[in-house]
C-alpha positions as CSV (number, residue, x, y, z in Angstrom):
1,X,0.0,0.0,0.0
2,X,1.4,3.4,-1.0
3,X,0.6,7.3,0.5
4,X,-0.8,9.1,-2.5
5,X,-1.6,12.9,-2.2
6,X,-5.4,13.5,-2.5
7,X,-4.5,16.8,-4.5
8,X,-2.6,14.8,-6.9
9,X,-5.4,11.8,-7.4
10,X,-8.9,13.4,-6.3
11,X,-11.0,16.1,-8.4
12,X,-11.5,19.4,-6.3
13,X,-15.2,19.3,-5.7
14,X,-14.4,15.5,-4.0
15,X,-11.1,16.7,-2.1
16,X,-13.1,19.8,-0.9
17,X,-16.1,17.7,-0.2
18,X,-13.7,14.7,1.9
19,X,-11.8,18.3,3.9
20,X,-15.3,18.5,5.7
21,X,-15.2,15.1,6.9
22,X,-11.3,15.0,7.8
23,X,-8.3,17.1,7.0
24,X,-4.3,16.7,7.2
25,X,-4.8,12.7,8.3
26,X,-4.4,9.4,5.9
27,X,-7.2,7.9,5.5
28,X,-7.2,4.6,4.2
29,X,-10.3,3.9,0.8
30,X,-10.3,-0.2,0.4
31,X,-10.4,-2.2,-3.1
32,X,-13.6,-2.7,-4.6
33,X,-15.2,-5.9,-3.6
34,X,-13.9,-8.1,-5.8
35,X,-14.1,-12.1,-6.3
36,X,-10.4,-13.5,-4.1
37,X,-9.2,-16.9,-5.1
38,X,-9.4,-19.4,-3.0
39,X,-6.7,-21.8,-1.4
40,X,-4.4,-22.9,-3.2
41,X,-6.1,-21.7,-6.7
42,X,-3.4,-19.0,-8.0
43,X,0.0,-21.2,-7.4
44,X,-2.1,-24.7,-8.2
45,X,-1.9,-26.0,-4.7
46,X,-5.1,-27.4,-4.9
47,X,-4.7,-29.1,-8.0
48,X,-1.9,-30.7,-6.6
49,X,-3.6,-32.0,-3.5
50,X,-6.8,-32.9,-5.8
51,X,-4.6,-35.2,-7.7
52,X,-3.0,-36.9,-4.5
53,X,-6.3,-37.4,-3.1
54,X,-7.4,-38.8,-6.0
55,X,-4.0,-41.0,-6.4
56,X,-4.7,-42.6,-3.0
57,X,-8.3,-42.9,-3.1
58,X,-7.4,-45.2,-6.8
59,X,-4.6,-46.8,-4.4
60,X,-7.4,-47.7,-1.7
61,X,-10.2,-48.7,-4.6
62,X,-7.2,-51.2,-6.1
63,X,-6.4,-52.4,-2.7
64,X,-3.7,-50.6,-1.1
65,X,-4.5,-50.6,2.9
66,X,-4.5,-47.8,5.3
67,X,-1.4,-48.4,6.5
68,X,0.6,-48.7,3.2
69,X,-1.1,-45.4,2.2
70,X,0.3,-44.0,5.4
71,X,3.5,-44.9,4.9
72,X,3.4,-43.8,1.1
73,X,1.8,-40.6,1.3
74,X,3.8,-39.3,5.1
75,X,-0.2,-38.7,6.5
76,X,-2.0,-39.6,9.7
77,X,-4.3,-42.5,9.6
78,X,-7.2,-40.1,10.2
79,X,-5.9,-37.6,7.3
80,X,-5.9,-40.9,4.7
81,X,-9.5,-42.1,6.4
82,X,-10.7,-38.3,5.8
83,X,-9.3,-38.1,2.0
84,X,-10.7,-41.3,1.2
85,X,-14.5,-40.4,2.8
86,X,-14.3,-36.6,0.7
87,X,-13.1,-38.3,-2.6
88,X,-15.2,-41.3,-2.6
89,X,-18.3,-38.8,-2.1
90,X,-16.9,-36.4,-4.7
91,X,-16.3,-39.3,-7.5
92,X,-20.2,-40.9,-6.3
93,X,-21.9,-37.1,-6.8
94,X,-19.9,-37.2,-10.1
95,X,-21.0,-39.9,-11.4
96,X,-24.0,-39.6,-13.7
């Protein structure tokens, strides 16, 4: 965030009309409201994460047991257990 001059950026009328309100302090005027990406979406995090999920849910369907996944995949048996609930629900509400 930068310090900008209202006389340099405002038109008179609306630097006149914000010197009734305040005068001689920063004030700070937010963004529009504008649509943020979520977790993960701008560096492809979540497409990476999507695809392991996916990876050991295939593993588990092919039958890989919880505790090979753990070992493969460095998780907690509850993090595998969770991953394979979510996906399994996301491939059956896929499915036509």
């Amino acid at each position: 965030m930068s310090y900008k001059n209202g006389k340099d950026v405002l038109p008179p009328s609306l630097l006149k009309q914000l010197q009734d309100y305040i005068q001689g302090e920063i004030i700070y005027i937010p963004k529009k409201e504008q649509k943020r990406a979520g977790w993960g979406e701008n560096n492809g995090t979540r497409l990476i994460i999507e695809k392991r999920n996916r990876e050991i849910y295939g593993r588990y369907k092919s039958g890989s047991t919880i505790f090979e996944l753990i070992q493969m995949y460095h998780l907690s048996e509850d993090s595998i257990r969770k991953i394979i609930v979510k996906t399994r629900e996301l491939v059956t509400n896929a499915a036509p």
